[in-house]
PDB file of N, CA, C and O in Angstrom:
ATOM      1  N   UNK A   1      -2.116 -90.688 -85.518  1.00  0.00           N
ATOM      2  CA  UNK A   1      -2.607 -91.215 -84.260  1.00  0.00           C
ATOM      3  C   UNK A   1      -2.765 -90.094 -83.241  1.00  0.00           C
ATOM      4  O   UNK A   1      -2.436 -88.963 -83.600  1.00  0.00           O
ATOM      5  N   UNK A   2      -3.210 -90.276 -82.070  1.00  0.00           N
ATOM      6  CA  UNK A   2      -3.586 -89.260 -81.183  1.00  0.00           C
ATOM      7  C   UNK A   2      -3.055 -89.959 -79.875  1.00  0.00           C
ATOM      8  O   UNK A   2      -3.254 -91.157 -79.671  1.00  0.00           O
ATOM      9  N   UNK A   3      -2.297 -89.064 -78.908  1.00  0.00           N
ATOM     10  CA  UNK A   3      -1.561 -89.329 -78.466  1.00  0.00           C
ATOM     11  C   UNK A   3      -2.492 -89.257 -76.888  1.00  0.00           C
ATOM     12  O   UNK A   3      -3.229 -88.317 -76.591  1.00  0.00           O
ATOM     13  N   UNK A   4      -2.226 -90.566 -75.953  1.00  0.00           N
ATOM     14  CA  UNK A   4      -3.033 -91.077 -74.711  1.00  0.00           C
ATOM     15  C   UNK A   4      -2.273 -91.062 -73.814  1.00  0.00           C
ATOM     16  O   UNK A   4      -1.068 -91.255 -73.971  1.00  0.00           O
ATOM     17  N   UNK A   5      -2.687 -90.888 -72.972  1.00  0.00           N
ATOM     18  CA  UNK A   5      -2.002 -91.244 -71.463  1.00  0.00           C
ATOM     19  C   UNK A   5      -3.176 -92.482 -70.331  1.00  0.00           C
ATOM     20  O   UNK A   5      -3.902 -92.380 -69.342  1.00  0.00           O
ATOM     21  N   UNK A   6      -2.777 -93.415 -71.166  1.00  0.00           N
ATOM     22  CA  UNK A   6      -3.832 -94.658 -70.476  1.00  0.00           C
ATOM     23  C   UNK A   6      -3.159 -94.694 -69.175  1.00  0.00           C
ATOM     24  O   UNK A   6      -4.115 -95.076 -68.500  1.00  0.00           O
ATOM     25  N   UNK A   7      -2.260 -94.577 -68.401  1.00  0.00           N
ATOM     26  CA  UNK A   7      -1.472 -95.487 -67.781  1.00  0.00           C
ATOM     27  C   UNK A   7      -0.766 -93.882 -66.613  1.00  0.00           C
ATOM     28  O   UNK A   7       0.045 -92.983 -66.836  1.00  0.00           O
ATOM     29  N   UNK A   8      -1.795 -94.329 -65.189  1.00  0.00           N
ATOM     30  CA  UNK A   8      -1.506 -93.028 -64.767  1.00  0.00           C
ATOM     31  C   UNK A   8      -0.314 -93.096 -63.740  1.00  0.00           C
ATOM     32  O   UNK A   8      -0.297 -92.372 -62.744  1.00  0.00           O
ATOM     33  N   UNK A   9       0.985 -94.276 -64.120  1.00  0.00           N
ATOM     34  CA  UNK A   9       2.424 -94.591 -63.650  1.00  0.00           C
ATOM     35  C   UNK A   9       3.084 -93.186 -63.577  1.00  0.00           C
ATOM     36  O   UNK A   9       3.028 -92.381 -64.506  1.00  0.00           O
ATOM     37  N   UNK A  10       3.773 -92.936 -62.281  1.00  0.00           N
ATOM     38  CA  UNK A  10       4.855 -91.606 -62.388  1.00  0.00           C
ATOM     39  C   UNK A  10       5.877 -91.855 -61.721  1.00  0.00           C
ATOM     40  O   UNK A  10       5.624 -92.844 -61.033  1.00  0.00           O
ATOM     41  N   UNK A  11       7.049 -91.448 -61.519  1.00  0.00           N
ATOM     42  CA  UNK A  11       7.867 -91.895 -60.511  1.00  0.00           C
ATOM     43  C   UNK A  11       9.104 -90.692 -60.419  1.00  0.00           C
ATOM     44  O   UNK A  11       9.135 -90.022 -61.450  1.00  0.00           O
ATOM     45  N   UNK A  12       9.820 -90.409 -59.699  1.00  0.00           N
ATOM     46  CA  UNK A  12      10.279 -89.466 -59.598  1.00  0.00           C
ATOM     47  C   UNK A  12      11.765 -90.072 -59.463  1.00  0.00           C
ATOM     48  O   UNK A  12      12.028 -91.070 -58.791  1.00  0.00           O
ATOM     49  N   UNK A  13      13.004 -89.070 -60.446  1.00  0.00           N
ATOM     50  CA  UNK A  13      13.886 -89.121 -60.567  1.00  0.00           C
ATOM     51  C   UNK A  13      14.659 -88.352 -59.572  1.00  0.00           C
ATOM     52  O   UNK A  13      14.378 -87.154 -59.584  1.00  0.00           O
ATOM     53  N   UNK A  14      15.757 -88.784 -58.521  1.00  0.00           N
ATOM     54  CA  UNK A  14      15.862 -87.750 -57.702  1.00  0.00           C
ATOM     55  C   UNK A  14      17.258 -87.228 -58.118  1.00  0.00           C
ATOM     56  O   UNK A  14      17.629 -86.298 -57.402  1.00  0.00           O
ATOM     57  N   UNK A  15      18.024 -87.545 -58.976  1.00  0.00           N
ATOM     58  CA  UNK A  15      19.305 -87.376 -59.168  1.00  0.00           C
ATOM     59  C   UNK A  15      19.163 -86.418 -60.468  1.00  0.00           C
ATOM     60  O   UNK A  15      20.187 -85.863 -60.867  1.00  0.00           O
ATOM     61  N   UNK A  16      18.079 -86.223 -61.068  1.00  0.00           N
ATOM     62  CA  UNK A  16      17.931 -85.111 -62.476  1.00  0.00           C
ATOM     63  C   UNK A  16      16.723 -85.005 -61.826  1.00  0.00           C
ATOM     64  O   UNK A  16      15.963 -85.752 -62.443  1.00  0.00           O
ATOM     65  N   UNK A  17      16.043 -84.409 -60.782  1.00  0.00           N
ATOM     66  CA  UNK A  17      14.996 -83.452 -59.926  1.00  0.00           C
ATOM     67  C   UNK A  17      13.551 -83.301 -61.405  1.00  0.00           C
ATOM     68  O   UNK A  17      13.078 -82.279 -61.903  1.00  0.00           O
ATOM     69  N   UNK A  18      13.228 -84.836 -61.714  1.00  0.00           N
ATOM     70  CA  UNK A  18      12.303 -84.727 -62.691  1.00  0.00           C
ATOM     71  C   UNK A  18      11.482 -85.815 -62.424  1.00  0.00           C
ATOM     72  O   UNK A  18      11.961 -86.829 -61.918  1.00  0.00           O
ATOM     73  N   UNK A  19       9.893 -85.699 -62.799  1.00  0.00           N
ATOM     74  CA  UNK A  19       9.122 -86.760 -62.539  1.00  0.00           C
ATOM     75  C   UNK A  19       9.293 -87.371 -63.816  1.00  0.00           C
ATOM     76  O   UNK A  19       9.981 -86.672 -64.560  1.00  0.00           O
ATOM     77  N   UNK A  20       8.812 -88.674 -64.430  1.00  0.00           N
ATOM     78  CA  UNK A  20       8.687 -89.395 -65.558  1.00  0.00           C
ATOM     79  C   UNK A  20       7.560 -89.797 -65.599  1.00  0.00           C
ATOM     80  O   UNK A  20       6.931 -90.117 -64.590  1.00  0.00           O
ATOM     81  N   UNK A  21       7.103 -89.851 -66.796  1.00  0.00           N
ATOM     82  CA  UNK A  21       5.560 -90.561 -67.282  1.00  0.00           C
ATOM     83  C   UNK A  21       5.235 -91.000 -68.235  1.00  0.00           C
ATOM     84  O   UNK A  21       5.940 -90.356 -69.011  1.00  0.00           O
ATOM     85  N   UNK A  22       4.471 -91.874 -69.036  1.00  0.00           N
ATOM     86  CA  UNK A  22       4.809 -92.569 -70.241  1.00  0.00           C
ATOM     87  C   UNK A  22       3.267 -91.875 -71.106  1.00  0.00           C
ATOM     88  O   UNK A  22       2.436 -91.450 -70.303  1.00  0.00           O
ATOM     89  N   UNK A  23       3.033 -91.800 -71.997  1.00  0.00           N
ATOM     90  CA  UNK A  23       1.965 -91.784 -73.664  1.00  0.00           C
ATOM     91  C   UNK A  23       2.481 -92.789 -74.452  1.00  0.00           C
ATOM     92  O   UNK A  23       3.510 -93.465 -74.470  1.00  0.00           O
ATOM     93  N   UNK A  24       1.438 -92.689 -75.118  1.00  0.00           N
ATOM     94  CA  UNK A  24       1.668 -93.953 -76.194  1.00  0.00           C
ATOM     95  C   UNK A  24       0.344 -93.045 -77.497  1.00  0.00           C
ATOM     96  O   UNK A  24      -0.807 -92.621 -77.598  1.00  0.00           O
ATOM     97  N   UNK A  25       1.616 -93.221 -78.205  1.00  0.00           N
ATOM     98  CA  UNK A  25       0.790 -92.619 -79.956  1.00  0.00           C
ATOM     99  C   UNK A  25       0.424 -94.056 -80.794  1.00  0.00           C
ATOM    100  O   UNK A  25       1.123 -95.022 -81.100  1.00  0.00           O
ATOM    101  N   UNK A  26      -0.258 -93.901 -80.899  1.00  0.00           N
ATOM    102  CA  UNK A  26      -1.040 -95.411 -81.065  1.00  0.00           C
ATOM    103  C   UNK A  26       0.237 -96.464 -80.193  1.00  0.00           C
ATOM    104  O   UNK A  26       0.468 -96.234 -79.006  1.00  0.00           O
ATOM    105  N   UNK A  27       0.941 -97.530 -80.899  1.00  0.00           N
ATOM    106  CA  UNK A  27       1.512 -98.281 -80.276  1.00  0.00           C
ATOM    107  C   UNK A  27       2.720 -98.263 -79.983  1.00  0.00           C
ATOM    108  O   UNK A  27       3.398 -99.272 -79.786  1.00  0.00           O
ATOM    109  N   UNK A  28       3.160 -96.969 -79.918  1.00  0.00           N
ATOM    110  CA  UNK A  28       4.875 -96.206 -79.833  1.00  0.00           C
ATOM    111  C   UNK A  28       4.511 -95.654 -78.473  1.00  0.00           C
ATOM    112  O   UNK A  28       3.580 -94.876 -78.264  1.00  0.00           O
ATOM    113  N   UNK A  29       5.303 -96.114 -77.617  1.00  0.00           N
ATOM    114  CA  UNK A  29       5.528 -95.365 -76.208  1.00  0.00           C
ATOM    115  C   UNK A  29       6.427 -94.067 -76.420  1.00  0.00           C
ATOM    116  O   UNK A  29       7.525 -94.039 -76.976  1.00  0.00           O
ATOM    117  N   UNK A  30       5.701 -92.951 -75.835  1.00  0.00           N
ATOM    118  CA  UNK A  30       6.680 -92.009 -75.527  1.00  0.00           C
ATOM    119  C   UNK A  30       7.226 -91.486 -74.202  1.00  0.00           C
ATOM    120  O   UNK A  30       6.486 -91.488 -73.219  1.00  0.00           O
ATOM    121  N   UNK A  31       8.099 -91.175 -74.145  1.00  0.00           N
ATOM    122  CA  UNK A  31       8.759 -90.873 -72.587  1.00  0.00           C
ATOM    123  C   UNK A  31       8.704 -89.121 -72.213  1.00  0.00           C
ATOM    124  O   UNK A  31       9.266 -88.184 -72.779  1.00  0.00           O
ATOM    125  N   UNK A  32       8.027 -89.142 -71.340  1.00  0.00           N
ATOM    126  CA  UNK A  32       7.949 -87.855 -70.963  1.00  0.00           C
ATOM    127  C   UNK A  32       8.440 -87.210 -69.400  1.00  0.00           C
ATOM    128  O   UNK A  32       8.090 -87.697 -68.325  1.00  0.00           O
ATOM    129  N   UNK A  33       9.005 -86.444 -69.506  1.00  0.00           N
ATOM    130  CA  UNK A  33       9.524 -85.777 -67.883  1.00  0.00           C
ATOM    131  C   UNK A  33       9.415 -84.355 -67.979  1.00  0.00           C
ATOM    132  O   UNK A  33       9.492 -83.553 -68.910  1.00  0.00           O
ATOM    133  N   UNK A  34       9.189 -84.263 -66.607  1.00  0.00           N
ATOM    134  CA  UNK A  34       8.697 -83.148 -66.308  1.00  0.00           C
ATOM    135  C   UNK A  34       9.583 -82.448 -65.097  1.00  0.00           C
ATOM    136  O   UNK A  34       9.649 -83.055 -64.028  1.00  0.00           O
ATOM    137  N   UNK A  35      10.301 -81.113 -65.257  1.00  0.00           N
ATOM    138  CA  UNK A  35      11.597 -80.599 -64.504  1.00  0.00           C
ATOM    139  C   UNK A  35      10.586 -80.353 -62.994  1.00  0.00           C
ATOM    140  O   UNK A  35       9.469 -79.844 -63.093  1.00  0.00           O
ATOM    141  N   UNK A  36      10.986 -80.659 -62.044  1.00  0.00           N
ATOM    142  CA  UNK A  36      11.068 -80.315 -60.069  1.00  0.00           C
ATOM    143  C   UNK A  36      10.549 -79.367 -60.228  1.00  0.00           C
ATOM    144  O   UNK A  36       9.473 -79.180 -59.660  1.00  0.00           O
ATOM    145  N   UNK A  37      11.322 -78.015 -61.388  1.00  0.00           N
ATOM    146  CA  UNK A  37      10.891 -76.353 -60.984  1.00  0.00           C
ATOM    147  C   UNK A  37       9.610 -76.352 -61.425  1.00  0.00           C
ATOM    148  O   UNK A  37       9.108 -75.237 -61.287  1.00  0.00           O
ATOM    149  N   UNK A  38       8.555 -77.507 -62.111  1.00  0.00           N
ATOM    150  CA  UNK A  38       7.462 -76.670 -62.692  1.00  0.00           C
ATOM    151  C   UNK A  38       6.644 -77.136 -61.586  1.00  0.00           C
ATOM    152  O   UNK A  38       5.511 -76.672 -61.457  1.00  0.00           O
ATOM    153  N   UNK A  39       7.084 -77.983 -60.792  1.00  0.00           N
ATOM    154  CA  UNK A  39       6.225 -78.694 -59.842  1.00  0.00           C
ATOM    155  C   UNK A  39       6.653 -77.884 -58.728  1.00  0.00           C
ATOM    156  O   UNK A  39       5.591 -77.638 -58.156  1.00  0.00           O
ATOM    157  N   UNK A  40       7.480 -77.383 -58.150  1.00  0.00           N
ATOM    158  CA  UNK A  40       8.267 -76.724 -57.415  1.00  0.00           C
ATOM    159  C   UNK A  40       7.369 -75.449 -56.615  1.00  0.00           C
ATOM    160  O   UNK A  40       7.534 -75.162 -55.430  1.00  0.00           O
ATOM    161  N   UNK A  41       6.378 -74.754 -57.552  1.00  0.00           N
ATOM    162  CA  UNK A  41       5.579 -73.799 -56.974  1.00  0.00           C
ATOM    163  C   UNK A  41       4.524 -73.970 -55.767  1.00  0.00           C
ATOM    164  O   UNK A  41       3.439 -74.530 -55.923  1.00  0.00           O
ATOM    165  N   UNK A  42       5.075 -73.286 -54.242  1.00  0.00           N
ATOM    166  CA  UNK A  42       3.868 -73.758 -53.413  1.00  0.00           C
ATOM    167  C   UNK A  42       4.676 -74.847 -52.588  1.00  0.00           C
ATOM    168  O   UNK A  42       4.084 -75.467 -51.705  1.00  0.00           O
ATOM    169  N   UNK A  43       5.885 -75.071 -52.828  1.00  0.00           N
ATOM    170  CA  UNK A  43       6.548 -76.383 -52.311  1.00  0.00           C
ATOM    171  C   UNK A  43       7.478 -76.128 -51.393  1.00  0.00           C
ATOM    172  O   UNK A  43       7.982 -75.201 -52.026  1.00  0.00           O
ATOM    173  N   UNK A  44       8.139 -76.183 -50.403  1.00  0.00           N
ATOM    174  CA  UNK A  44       9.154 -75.295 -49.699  1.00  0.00           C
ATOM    175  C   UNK A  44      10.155 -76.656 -50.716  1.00  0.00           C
ATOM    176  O   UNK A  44      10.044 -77.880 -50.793  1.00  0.00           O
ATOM    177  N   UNK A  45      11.246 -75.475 -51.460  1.00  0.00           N
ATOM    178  CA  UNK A  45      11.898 -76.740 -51.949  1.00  0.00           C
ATOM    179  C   UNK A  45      13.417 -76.948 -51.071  1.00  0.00           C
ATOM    180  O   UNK A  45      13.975 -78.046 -51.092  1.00  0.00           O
ATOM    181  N   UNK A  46      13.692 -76.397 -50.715  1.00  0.00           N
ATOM    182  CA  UNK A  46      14.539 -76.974 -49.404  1.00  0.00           C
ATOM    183  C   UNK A  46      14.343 -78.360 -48.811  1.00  0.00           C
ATOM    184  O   UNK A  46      15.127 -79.303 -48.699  1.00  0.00           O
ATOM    185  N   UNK A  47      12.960 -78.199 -48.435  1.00  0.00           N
ATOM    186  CA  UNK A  47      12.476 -79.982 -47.985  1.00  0.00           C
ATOM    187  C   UNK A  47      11.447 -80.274 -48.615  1.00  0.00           C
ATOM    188  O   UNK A  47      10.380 -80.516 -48.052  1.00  0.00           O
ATOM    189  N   UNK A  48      11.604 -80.292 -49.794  1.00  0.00           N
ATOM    190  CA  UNK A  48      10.833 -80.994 -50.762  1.00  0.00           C
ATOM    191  C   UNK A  48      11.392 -82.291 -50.797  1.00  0.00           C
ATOM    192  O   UNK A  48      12.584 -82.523 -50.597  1.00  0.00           O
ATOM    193  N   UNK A  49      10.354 -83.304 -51.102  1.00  0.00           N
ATOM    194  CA  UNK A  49      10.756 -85.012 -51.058  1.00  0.00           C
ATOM    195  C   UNK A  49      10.124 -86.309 -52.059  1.00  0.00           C
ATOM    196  O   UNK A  49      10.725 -87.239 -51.522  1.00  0.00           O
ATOM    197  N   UNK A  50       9.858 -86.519 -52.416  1.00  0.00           N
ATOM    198  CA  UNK A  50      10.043 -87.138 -53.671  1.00  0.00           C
ATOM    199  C   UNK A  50       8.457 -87.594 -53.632  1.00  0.00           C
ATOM    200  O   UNK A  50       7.781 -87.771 -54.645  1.00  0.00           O
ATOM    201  N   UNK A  51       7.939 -87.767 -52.141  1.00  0.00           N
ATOM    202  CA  UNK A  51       6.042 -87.508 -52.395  1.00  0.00           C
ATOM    203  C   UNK A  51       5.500 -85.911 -52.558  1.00  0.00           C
ATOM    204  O   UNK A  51       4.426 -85.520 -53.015  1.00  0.00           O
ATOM    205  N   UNK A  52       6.342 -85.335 -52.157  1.00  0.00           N
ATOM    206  CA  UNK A  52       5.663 -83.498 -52.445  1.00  0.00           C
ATOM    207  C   UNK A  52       5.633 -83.410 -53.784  1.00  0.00           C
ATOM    208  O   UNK A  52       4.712 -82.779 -54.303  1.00  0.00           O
ATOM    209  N   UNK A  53       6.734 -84.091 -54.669  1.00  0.00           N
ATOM    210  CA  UNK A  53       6.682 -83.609 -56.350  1.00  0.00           C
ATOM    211  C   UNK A  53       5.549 -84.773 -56.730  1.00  0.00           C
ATOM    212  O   UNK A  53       4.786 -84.485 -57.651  1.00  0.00           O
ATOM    213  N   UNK A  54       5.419 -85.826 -56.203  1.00  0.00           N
ATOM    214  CA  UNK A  54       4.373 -86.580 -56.871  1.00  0.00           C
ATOM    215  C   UNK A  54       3.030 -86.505 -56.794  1.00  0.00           C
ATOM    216  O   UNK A  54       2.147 -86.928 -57.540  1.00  0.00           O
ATOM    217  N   UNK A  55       2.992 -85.613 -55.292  1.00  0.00           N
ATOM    218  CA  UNK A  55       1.790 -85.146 -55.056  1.00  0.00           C
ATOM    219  C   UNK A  55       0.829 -83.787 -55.746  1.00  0.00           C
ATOM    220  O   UNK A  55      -0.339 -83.397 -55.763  1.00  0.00           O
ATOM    221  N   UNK A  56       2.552 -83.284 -56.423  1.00  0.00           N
ATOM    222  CA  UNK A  56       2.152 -81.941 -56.956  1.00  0.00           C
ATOM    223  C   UNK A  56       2.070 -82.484 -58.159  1.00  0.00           C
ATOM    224  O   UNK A  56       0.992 -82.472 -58.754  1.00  0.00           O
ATOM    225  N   UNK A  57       2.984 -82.943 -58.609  1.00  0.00           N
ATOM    226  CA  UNK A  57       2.183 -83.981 -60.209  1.00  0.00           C
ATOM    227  C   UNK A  57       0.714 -84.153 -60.496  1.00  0.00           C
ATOM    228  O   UNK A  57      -0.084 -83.721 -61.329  1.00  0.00           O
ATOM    229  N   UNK A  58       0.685 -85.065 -59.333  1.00  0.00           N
ATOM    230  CA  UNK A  58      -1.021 -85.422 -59.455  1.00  0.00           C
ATOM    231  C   UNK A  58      -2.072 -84.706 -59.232  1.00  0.00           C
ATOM    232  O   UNK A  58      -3.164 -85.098 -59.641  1.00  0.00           O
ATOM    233  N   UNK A  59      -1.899 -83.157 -58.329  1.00  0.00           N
ATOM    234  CA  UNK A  59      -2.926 -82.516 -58.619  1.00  0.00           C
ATOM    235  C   UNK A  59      -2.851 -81.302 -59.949  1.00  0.00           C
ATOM    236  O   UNK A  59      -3.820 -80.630 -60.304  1.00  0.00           O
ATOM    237  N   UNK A  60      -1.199 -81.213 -60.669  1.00  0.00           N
ATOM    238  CA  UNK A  60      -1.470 -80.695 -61.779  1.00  0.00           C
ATOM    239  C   UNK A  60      -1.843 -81.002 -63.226  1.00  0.00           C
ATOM    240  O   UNK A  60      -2.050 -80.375 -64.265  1.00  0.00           O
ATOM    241  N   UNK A  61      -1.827 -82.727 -62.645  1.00  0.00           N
ATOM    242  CA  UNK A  61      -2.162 -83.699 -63.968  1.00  0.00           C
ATOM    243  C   UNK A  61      -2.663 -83.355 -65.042  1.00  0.00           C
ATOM    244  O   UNK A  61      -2.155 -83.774 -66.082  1.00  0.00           O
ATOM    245  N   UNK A  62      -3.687 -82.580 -65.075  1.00  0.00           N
ATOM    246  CA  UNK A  62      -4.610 -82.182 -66.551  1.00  0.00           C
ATOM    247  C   UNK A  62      -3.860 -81.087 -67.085  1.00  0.00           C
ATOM    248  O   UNK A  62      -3.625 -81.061 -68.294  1.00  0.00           O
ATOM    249  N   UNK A  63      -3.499 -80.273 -66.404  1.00  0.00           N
ATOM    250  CA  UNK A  63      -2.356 -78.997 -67.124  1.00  0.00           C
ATOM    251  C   UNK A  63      -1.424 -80.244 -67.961  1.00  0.00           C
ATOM    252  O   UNK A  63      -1.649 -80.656 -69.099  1.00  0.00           O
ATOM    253  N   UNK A  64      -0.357 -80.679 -67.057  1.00  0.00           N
ATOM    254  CA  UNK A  64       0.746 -81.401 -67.611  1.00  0.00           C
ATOM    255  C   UNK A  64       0.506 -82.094 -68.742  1.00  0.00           C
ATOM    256  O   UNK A  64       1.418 -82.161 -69.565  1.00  0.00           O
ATOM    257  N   UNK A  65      -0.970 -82.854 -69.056  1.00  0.00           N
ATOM    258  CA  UNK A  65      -0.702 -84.121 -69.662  1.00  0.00           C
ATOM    259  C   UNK A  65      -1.278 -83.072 -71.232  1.00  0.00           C
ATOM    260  O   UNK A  65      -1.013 -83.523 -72.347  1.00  0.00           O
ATOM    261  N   UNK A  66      -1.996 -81.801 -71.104  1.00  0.00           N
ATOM    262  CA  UNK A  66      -2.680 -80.813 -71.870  1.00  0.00           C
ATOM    263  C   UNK A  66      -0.808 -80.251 -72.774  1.00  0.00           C
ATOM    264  O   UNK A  66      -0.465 -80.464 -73.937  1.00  0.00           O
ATOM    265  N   UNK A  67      -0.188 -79.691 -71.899  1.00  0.00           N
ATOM    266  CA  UNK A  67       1.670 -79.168 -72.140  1.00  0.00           C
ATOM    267  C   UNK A  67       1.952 -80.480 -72.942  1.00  0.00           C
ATOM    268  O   UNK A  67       2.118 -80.336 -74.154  1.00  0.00           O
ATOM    269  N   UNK A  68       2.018 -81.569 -72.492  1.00  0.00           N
ATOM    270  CA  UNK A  68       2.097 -82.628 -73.044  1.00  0.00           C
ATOM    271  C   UNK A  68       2.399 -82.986 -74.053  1.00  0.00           C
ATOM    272  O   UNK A  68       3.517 -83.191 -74.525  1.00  0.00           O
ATOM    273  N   UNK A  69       1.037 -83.131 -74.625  1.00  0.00           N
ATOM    274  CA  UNK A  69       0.298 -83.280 -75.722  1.00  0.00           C
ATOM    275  C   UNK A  69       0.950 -81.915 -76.866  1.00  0.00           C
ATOM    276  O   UNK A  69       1.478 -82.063 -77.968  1.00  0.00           O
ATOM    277  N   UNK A  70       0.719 -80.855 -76.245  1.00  0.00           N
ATOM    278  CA  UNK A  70       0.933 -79.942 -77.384  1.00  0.00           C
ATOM    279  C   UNK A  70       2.555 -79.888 -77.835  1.00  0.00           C
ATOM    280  O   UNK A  70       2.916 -79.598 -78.976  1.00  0.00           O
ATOM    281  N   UNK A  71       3.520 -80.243 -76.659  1.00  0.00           N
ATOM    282  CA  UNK A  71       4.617 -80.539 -77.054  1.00  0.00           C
ATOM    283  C   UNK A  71       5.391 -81.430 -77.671  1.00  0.00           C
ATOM    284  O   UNK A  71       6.392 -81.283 -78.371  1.00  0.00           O
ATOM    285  N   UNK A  72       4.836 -82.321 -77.344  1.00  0.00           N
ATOM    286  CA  UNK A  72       4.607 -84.090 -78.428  1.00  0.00           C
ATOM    287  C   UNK A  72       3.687 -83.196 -79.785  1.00  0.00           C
ATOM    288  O   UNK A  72       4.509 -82.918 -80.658  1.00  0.00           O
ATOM    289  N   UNK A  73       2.923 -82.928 -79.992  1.00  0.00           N
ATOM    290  CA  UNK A  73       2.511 -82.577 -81.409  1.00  0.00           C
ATOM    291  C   UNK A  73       3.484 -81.951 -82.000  1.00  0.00           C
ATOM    292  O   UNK A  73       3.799 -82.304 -83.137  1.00  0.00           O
ATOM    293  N   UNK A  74       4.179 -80.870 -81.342  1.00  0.00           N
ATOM    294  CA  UNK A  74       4.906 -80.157 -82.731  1.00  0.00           C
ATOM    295  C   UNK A  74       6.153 -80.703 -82.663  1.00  0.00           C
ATOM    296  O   UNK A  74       6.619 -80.462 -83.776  1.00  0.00           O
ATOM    297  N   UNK A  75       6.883 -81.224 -82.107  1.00  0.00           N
ATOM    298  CA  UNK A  75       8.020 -82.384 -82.581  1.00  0.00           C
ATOM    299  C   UNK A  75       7.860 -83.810 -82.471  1.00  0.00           C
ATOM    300  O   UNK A  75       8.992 -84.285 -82.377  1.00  0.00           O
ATOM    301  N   UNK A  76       6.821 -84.893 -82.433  1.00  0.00           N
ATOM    302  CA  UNK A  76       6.763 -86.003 -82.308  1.00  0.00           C
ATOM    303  C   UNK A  76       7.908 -86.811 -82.423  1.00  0.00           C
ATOM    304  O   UNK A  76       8.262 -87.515 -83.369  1.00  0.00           O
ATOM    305  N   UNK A  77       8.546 -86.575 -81.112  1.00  0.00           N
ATOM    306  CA  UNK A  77       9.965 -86.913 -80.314  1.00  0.00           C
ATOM    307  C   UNK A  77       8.948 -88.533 -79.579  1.00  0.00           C
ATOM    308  O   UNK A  77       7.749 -88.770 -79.430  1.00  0.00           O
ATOM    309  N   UNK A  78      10.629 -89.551 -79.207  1.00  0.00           N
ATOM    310  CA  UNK A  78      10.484 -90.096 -78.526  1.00  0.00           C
ATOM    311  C   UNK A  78      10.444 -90.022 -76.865  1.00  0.00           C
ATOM    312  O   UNK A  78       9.970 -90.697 -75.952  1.00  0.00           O
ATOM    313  N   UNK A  79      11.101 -88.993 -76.989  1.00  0.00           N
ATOM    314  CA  UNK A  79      11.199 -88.567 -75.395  1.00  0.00           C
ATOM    315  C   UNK A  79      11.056 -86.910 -75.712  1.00  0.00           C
ATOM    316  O   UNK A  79      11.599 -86.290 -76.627  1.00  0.00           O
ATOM    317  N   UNK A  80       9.967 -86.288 -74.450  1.00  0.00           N
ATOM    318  CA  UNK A  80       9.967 -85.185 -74.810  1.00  0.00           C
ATOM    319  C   UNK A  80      10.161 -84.667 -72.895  1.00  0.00           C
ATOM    320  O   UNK A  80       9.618 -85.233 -71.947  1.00  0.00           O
ATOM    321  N   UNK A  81      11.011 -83.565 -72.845  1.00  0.00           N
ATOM    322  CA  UNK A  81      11.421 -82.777 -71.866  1.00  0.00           C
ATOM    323  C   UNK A  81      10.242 -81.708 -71.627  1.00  0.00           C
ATOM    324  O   UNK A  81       9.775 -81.140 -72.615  1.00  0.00           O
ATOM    325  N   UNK A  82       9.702 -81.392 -70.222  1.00  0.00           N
ATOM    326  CA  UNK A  82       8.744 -80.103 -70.072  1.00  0.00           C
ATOM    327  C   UNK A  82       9.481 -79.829 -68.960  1.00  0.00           C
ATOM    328  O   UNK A  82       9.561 -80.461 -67.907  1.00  0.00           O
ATOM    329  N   UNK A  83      10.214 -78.433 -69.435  1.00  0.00           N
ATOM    330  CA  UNK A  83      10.542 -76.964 -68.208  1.00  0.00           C
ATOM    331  C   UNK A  83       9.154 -76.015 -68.291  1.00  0.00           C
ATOM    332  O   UNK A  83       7.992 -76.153 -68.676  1.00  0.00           O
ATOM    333  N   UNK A  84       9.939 -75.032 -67.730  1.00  0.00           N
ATOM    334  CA  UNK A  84       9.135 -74.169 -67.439  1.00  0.00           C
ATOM    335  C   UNK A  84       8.564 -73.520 -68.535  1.00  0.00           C
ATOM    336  O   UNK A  84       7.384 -73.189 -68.657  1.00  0.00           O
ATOM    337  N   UNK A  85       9.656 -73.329 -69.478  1.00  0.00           N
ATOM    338  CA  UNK A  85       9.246 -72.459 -70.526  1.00  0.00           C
ATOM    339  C   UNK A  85       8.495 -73.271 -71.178  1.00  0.00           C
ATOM    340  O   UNK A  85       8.350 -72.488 -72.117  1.00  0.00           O
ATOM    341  N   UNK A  86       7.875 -74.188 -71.502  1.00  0.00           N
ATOM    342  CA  UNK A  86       6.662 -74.855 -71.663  1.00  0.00           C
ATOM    343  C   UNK A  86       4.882 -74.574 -71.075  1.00  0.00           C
ATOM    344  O   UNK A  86       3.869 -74.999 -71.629  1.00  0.00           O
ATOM    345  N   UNK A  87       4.958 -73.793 -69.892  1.00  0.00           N
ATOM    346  CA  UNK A  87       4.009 -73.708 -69.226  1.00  0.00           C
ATOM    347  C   UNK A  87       3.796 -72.161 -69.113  1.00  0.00           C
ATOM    348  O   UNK A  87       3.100 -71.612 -68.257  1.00  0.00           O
ATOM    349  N   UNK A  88       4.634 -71.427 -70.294  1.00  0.00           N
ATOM    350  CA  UNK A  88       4.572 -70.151 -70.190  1.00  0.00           C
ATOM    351  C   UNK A  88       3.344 -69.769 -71.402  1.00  0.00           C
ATOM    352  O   UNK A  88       3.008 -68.601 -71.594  1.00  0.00           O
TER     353      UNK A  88
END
């Protein structure tokens, strides 16, 4: 199957400083989050607030959901974690 992101839901975790977002490989949801620091660039994170990371989500959307994808391919995990070292 090939793995989608129909469903452009995000929401931000503030207690583990990570956004969440869902794929679905054909009819298996997968859980995906994404660490504060990759969103973090450009952000004063001192007063960063839980619309600055969602806002920075959404304009890095096509990178992220691209990291994504390639990280869901080589372990087709139910839940997959993206730091930084993902975007290196």
């Amino acid at each position: 199957m090939t793995l989608s992101f129909p469903n452009s839901a995000r929401s931000y975790d503030e207690a583990k400083r990570r956004i969440r977002f869902t794929g679905y490989d054909g009819m298996f949801e997968v859980k995906f989050f994404v660490t504060a620091d990759v969103l973090a660039k450009g952000l004063v994170t001192r007063t960063a607030a839980e619309q600055d990371y969602l806002a920075a989500f959404d304009k890095l959307r096509p990178k992220i959901l691209d990291v994504a994808t390639r990280a869901y391919n080589g372990k087709r995990q139910a839940m997959v974690l993206l730091d930084l070292s993902n975007f290196r």
